[in-house]
N, C-alpha and C positions, 0 to 999 in steps of 0.2 A: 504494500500500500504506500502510498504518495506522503510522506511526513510534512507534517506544514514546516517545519525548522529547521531536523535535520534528516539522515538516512540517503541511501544508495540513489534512490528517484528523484530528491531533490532540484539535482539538476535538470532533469526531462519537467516538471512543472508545467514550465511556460509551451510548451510542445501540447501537452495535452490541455492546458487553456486553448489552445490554438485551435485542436480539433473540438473541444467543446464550442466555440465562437464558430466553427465552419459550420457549424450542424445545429445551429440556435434556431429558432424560429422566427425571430424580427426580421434577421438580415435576409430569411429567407424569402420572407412573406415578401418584403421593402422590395428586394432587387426581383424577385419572380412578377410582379406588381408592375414594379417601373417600365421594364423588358416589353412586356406585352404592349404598351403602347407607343413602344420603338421601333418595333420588329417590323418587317418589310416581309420576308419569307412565309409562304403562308403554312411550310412545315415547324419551321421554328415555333409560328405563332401557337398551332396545334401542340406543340410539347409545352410552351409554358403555360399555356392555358390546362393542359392538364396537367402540368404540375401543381399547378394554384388549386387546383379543385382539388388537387391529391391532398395537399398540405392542410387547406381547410377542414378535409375527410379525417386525418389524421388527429389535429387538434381537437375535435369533437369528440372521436372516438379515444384520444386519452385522456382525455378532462373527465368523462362517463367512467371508464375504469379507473383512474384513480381517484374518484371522488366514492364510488363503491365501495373499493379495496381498503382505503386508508391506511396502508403499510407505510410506517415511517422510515424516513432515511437513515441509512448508516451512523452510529453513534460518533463516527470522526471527522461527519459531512460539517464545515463550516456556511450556512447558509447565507452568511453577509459576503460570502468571495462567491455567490453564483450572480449570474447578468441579470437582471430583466424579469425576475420570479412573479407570478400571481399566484395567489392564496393556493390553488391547487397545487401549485409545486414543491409543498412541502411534504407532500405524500412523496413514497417512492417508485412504486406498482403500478401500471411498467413505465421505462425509462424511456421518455418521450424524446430523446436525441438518438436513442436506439431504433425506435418505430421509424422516426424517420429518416437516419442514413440506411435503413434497407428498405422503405419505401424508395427514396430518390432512388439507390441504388437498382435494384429489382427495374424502375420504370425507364431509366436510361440504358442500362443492359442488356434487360429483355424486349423492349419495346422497341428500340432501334438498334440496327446492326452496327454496332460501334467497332473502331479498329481494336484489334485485339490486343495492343499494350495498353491504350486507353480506358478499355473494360477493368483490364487487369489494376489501372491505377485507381478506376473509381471503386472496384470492390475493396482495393486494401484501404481504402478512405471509410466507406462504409463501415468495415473489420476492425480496423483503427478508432474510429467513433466508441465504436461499442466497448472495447477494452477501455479506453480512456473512462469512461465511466464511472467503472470499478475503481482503477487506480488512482481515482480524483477523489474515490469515497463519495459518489455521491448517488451511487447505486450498490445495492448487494448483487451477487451473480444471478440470481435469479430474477430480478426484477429486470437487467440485460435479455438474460434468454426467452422473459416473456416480453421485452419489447421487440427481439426479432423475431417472434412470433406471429404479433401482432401486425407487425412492420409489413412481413410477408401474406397474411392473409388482407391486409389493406392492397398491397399490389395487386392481386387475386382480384379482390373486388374491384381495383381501380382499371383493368384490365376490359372487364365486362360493361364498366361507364365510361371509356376511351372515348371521347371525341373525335369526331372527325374533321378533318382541315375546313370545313365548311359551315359545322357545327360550332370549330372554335370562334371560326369568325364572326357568326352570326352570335356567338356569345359574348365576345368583347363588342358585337355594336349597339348592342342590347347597354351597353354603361357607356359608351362614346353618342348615342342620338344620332348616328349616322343614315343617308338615308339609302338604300338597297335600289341599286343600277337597276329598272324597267319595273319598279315598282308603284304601284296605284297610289296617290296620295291626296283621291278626292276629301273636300271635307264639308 
């Protein structure tokens, strides 16, 4: 485990700060959010739009179990050194950095055929998220292996509600008021 003062991990810290900020939910929400109304590609736009809806799936679905569960964090979790906490995150069950670096994970690897080192970097990202957890004390192991549980049966579902490039778009024009080429707009 990760000593706040001293011991062998000490020096990794700031590393897994790192991956815990990669796999936060604001900066996810903020920059998945921004993207979509910059994006030109109408494939790109179809991946962040599902992403968004994936993340939003996610934070739903862990706020519901860990407000059920109530398992408290690790007795070595310092809760003033985490980012960004609302009242539910001081439950531990399950580890919602966990649900979601193998949601993104699972949606960008299985979803599109990515090159095969770049697969391989986003899975150790994902693999890495999840350890980091542990070793930050801010999860017990199990509350890890039910968020990649979770994480994975959220891709499953988010699989079956996949948008289509046409769907995405008529979903972001649905928040942009835009009006739709050869469309009727008697009034």
């Amino acid at each position: 485990m990760v000593e706040t003062r001293y011991g062998p991990m000490t020096n990794y810290r700031g590393y897994l700060k790192g991956l815990e900020y990669s796999c936060h939910g604001i900066p996810w929400f903020l920059f998945t959010g921004a993207l979509i109304f910059y994006v030109a590609s109408p494939s790109l736009l179809q991946l962040l739009v599902n992403i968004f809806i994936a993340l939003v799936f996610d934070v739903v679905v862990v706020a519901v179990v860990k407000a059920v569960s109530r398992r408290r964090r690790p007795q070595g979790n310092d809760s003033a050194d985490m980012f960004a906490t609302i009242a539910v995150d001081k439950f531990s069950f399950p580890s919602g950095h966990s649900t979601r670096a193998v949601l993104i994970t699972a949606i960008l690897c299985l979803q599109y055929e990515l090159w095969v080192p770049l697969s391989v970097c986003v899975s150790a990202w994902g693999g890495s998220v999840c350890v980091s957890r542990v070793l930050l004390r801010r999860h017990h192991l199990l509350d890890v292996a039910g968020g990649v549980v979770v994480g994975a049966v959220e891709a499953y579902v988010m699989s079956w509600l996949w948008l289509s490039e046409n769907s995405a778009r008529n979903f972001v024009g649905c928040f942009l008021d835009e009006t739709q080429v050869g469309a009727s707009y008697d009034v």
